[in-house]
C-alpha positions as CSV (number, residue, x, y, z in Angstrom):
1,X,-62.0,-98.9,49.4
2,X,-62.9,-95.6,51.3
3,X,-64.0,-93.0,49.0
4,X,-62.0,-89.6,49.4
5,X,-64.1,-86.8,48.8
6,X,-63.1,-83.3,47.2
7,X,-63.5,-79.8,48.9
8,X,-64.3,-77.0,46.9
9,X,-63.7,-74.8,49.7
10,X,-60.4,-76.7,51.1
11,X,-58.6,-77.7,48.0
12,X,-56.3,-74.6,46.2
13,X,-57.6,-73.6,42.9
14,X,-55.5,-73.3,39.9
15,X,-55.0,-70.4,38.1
16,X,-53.5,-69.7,34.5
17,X,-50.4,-67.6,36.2
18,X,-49.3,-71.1,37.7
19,X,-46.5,-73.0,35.9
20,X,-47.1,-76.4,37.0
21,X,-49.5,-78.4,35.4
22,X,-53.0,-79.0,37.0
23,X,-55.0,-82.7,37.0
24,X,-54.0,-85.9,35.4
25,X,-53.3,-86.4,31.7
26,X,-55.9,-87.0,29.7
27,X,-55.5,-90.7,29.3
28,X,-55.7,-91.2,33.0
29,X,-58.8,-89.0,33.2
30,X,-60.4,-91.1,30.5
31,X,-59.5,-93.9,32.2
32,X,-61.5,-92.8,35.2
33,X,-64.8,-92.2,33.1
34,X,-64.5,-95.1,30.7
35,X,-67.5,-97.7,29.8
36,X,-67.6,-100.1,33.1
37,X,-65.8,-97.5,35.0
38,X,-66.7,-96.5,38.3
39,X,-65.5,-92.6,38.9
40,X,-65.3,-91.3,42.2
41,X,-66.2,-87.9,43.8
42,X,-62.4,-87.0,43.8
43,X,-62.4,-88.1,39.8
44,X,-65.2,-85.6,38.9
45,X,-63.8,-82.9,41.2
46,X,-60.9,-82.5,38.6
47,X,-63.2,-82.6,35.8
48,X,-65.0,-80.0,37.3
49,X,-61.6,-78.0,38.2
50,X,-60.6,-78.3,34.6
51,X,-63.7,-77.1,33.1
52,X,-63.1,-74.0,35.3
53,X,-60.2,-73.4,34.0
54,X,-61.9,-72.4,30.8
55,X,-64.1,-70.9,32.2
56,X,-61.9,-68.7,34.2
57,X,-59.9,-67.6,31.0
58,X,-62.6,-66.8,28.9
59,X,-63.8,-64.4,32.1
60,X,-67.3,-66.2,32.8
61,X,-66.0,-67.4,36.2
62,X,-68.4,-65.9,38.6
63,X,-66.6,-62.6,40.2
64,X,-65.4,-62.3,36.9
65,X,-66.6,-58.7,34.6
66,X,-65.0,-60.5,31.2
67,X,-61.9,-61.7,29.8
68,X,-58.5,-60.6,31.1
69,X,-57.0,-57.3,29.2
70,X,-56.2,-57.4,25.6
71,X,-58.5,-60.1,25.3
72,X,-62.2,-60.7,24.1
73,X,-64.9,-62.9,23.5
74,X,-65.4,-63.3,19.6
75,X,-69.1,-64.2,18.6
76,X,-68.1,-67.7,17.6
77,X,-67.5,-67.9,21.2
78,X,-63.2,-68.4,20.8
79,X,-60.9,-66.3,23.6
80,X,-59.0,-63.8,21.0
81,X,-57.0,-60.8,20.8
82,X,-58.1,-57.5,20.8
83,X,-57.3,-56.3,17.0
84,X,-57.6,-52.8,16.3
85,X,-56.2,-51.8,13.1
86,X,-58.1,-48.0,13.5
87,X,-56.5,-47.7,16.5
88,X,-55.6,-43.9,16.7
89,X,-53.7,-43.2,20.0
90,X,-50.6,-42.0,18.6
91,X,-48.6,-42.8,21.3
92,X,-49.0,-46.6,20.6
93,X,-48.8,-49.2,17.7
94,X,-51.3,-51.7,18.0
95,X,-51.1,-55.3,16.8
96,X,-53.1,-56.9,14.0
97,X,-53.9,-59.8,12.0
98,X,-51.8,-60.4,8.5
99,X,-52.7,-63.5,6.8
100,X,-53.8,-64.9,10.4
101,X,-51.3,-64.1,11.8
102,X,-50.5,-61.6,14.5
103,X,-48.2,-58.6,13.7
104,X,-47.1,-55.6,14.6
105,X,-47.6,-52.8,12.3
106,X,-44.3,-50.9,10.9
107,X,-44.4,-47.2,11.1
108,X,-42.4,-44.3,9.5
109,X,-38.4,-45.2,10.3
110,X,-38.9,-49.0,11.0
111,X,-38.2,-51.9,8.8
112,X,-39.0,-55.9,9.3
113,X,-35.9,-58.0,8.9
114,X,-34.8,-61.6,9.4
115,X,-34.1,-60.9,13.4
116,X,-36.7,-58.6,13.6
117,X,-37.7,-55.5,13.7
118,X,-35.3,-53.1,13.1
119,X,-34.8,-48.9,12.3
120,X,-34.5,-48.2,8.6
121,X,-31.3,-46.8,7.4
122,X,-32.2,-43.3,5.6
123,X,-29.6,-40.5,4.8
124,X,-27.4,-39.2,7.9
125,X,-28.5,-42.5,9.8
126,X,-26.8,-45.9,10.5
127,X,-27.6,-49.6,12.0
128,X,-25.2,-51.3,14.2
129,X,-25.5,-54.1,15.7
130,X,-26.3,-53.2,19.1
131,X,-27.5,-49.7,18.0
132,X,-28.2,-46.5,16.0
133,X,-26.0,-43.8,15.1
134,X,-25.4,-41.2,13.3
135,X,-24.0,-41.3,9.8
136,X,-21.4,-38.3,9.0
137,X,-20.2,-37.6,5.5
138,X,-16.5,-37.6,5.2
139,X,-14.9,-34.4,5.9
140,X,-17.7,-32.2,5.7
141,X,-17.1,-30.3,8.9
142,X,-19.4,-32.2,11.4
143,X,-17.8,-35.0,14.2
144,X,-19.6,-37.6,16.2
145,X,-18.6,-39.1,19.3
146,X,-20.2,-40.7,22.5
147,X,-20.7,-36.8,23.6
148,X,-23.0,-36.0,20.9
149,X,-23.2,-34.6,17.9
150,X,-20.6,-31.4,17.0
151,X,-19.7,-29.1,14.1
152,X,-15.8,-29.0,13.2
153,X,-14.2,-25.5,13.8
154,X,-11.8,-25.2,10.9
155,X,-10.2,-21.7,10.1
156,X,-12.2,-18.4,11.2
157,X,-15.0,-20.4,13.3
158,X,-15.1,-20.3,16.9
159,X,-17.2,-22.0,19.8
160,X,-18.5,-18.9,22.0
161,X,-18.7,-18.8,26.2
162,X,-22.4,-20.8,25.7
163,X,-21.1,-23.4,23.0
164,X,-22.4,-21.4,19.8
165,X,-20.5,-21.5,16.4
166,X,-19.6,-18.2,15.0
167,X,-17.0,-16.3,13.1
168,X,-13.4,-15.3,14.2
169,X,-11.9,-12.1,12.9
170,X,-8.4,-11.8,12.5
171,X,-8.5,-8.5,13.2
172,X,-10.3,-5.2,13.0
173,X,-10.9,-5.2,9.1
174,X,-13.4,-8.0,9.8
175,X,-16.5,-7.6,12.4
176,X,-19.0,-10.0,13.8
177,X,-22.0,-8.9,15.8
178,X,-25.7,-9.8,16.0
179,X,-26.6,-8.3,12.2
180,X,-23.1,-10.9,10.9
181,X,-20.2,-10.9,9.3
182,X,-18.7,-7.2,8.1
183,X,-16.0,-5.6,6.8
184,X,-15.0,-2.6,8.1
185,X,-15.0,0.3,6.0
186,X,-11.9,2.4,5.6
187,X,-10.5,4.9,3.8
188,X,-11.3,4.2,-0.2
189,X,-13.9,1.8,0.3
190,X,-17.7,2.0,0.9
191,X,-20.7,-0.7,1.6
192,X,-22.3,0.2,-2.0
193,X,-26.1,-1.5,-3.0
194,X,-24.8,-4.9,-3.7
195,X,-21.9,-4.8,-1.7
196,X,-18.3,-3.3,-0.9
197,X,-17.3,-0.5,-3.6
198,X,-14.0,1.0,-4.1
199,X,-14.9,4.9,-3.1
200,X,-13.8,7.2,-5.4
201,X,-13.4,10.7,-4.8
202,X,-16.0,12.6,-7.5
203,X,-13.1,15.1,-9.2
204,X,-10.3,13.1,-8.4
205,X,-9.9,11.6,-12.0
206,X,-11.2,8.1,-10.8
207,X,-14.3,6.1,-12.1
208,X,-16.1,2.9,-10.6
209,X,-18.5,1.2,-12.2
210,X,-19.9,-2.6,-13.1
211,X,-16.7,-3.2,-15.0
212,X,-14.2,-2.4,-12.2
213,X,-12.3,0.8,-12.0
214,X,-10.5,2.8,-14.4
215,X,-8.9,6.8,-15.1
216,X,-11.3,9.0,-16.1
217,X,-9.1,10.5,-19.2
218,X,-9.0,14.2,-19.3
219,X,-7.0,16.5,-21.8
220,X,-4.0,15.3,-22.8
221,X,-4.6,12.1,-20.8
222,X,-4.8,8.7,-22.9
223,X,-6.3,5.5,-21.4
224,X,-5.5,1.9,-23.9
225,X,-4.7,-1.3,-23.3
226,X,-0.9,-0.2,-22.8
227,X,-2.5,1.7,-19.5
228,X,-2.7,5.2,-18.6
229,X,-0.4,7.5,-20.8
230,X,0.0,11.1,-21.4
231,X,-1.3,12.0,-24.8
232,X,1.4,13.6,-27.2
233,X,-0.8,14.7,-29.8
234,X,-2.9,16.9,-27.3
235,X,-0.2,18.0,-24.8
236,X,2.4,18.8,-27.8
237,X,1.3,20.9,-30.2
238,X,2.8,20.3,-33.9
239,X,5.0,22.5,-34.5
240,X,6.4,22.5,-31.0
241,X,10.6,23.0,-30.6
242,X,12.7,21.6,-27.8
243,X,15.9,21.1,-26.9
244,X,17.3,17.5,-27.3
245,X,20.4,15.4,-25.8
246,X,19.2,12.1,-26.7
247,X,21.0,10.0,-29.4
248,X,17.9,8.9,-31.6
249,X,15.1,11.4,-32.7
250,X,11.3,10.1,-30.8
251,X,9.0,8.6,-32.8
252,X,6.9,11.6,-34.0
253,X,9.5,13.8,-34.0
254,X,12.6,15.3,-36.2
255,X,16.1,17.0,-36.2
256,X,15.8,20.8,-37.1
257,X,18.4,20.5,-39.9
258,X,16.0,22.3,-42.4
259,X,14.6,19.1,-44.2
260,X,11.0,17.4,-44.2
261,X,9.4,21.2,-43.5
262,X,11.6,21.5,-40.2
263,X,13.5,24.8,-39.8
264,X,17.7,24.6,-40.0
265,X,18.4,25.3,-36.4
266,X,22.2,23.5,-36.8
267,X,24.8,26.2,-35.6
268,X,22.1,29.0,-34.5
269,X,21.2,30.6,-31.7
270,X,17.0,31.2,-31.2
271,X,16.0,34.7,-31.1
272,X,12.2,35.3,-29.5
273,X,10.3,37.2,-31.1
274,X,6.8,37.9,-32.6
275,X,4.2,35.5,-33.9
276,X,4.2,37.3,-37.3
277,X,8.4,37.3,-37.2
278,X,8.9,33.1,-36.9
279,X,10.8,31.6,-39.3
280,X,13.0,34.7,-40.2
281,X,16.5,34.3,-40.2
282,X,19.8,36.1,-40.8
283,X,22.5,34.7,-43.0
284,X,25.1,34.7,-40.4
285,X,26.6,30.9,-40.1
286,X,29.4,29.4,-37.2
287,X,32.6,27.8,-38.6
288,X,34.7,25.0,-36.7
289,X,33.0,22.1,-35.2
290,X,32.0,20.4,-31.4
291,X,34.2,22.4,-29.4
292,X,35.7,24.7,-31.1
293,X,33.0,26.3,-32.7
294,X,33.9,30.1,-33.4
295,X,31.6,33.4,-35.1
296,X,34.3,35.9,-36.7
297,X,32.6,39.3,-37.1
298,X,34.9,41.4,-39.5
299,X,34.6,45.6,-38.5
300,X,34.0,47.5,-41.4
301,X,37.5,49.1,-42.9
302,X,38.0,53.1,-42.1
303,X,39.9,55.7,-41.7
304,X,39.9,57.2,-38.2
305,X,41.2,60.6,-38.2
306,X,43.4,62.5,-35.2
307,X,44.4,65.9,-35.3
308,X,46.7,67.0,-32.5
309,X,48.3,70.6,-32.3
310,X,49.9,71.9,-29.5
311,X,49.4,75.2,-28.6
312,X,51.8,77.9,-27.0
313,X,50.7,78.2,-23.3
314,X,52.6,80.6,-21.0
315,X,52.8,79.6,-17.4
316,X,52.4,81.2,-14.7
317,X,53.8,81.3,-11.7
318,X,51.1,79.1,-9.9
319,X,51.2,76.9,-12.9
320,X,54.4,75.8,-12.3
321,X,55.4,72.7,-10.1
322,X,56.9,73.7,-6.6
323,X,60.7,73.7,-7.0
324,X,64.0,75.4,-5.8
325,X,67.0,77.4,-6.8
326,X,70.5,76.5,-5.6
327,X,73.2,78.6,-5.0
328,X,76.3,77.3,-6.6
329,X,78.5,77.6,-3.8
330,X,78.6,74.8,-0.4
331,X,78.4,75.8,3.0
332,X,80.2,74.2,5.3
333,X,77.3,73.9,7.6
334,X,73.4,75.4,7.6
335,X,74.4,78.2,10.0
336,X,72.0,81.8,7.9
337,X,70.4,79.1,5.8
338,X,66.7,80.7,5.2
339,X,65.0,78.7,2.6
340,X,66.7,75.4,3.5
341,X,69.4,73.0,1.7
342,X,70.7,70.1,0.2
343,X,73.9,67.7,0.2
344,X,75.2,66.2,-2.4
345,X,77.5,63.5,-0.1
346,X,80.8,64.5,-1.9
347,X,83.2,67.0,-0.3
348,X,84.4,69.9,-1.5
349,X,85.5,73.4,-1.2
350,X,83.4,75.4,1.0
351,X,82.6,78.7,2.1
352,X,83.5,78.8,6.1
353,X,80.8,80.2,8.0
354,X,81.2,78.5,11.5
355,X,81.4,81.1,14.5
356,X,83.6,78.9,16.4
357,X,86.6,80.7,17.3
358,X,85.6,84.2,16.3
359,X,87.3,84.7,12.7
360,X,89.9,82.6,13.4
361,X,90.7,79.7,12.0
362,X,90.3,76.6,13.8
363,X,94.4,75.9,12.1
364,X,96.7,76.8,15.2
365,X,94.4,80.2,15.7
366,X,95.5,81.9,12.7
367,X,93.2,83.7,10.4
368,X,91.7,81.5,8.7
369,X,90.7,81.7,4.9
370,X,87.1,82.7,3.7
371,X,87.3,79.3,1.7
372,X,88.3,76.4,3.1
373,X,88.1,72.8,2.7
374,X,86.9,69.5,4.6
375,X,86.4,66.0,4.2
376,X,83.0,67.0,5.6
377,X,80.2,66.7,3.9
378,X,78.8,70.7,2.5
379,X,75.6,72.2,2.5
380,X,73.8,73.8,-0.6
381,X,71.7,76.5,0.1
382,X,68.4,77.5,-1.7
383,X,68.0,80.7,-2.3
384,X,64.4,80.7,-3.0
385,X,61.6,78.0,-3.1
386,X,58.1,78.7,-6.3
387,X,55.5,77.0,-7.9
388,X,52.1,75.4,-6.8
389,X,51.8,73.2,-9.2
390,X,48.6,74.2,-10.8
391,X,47.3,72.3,-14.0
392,X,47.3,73.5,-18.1
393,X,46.4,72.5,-20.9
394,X,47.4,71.9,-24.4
395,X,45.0,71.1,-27.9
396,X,46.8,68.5,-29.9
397,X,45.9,66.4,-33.7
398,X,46.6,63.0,-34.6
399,X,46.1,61.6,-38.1
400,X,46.1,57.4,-37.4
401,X,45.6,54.9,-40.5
402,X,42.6,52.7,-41.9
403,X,42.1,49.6,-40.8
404,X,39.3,46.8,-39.7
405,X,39.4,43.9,-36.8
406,X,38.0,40.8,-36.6
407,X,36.5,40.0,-33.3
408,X,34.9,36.6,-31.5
409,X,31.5,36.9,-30.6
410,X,30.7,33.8,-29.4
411,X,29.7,33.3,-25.7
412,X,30.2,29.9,-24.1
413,X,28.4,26.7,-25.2
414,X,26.8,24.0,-24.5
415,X,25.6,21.9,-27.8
416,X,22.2,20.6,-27.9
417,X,19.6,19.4,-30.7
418,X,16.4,20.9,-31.6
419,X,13.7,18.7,-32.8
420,X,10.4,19.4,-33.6
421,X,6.8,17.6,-33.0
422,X,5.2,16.8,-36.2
């Protein structure tokens, strides 16, 4: 049998990145050096290829400056792991022996389960199956989704131009600005030390303190748990009279009707006068009742006296009204008249004076008689015309008998009580 020799140089090299096994088993390489045996070159080539192999992982091959990385020597000679529990890069977790057996250490966050090593579950955080999220309390204003994280905007919140949250005013009673959230100040209110006041004005009969506001109470003003109320006692004097058209007396008050100290004011009339004269009174009273009240003043009784006594006055000429004298004799017309005339309407005898005809008579041109008669109507002549009607005198005495009147006095009415404050 021709021997085949082995070639260091020819023959590929294994190396421990190689899958495939390298060299028989190690029966059939046993079987090549056993007792009786007769190994050939090829037979203690592999031997010596296999024993490389060890030598090449531990790093002694030559060429070789150690083991490969991660790996060391220990001084019981045995290939090993480098185990660095000290290690202090922080950007790393190193691995180390536990009970002999290789680890990794768990840092701050992590946790070491059945399928391995997984993040710990701590407040805001939870473990899927296939990852990590966020854990969100149920409505409490924040939202998760696969964009990221985001705060709810519920009711005066709003997302500004560059995505940050801030406040939304209604309108101009609330501001927002770089400093926050203000109210705007109008008219009664003020930003006082620890925060918005009421402001009152200083004389304008309002307080503010710690216990809210309230009416500063000034004469004749009362302030109770009924509220703000004008003070009787103060702003009515006892003693005080007014007219009254109610139908039940006030509490704190009474009827003038002369009882309980009050003064009898039924049926009178009130007279002003001086501090020193109140409560004076005449004894003068009405009689009738509601509308028909009546005051009868009686005139004292006398006896009026009236002399009247004519005395003789002659009259004189001028004194005497303007009048005429008539002749007693008609006309038959006005014809000489001087002072004027009268007719009476009723015809008569008559003196003819007409100058028709000469002194004939208008009968068939005889003479005709100085006294005629005609249905005409005559003229009465005055013969003269006195008197201007100047005024006299006379003295006169009268003598009239005693007696009185009784007269009304009462002016109209309208009925009202008087009370007084006690």
């Amino acid at each position: 049998m021709k021997e085949k020799r082995y070639s260091a140089t020819v023959q590929e090299q294994p190396t421990l990145s190689e899958s495939k096994a390298f060299g028989p088993g190690i029966d059939q390489l046993k079987e090549k050096f056993k007792e009786g045996s007769i190994p050939l070159q090829t037979d203690f080539n592999t031997l010596i290829d296999i024993a490389n192999i060890g030598r090449k992982a531990t790093g002694l091959a030559p060429g070789q400056n150690g083991p490969a990385l991660g790996m060391h020597l220990a001084e019981n000679g045995l290939l090993q792991l480098k185990i660095n529990a000290k290690y202090e890069h922080k950007d790393y977790s190193p691995l180390m022996l536990n009970d002999d057996v290789l680890v990794v250490d768990l840092g701050s966050g992590l946790v070491n389960k059945d399928n391995g090593i997984c993040v710990g579950e701590g407040s805001g955080i939870k473990v899927n199956n296939n990852d990590v999220a966020v854990k969100l309390a149920s409505n409490k204003g924040m939202a998760v989704d696969a964009s990221g994280i985001a705060i709810k905007r519920g009711n005066g919140l709003q997302f500004s131009a560059d995505g940050a949250l801030s406040a939304k005013s209604a309108n101009s009673t609330i501001t927002v600005d770089n400093s926050g959230i203000k109210v705007a100040v109008g008219w009664g209110v003020k930003v006082g030390g620890e925060g918005l006041d009421v402001n009152t004005l200083a004389n304008g009969g309002i307080g503010n303190g710690s216990s809210g506001i309230y009416v500063k109470a000034g004469n004749g003003i009362k302030v109770d748990t009924n509220g703000v109320a004008i003070d009787p006692n103060k702003v009515l004097p006892k003693g005080m009279i007014v007219m009254f058209s109610g139908s039940t007396v006030p509490q704190g008050w009474a009827l003038c009707d002369g009882n309980n100290g009050a003064p009898n004011l039924i049926d009178r009339f009130i007279l002003g006068g001086k501090i020193s004269d109140i409560n004076f009174k005449n004894n003068a009273t009405l009689s009738g009742s509601g509308n028909s009240k009546k005051c009868n003043k009686n005139s004292d009784n006398k006896v009026v006296s009236v002399n009247v006594k004519i005395k003789d006055t002659a009259l004189t000429l001028s004194q005497m009204p303007k009048h005429e004298h008539t002749g007693g004799m008609p006309y038959h017309n006005s014809t000489g008249f001087r002072n004027g005339y009268y007719k009476t309407g009723e015809n008569s005898y008559q003196l003819d004076n007409r100058l028709e005809n000469g002194y004939m008579s208008n009968n068939a041109f005889i003479p005709r008689s100085l006294i005629s008669y005609d249905n005409k109507n005559p003229y009465y002549p005055y013969t003269s015309s006195k008197g201007d009607g100047k005024g006299h005198s006379h003295g006169a005495d009268a003598t009239a008998n005693a007696h009185n009147h009784i007269t009304d006095i009462m002016p109209p009415y309208y009925i009202l009580a008087f009370i007084i404050k006690l």
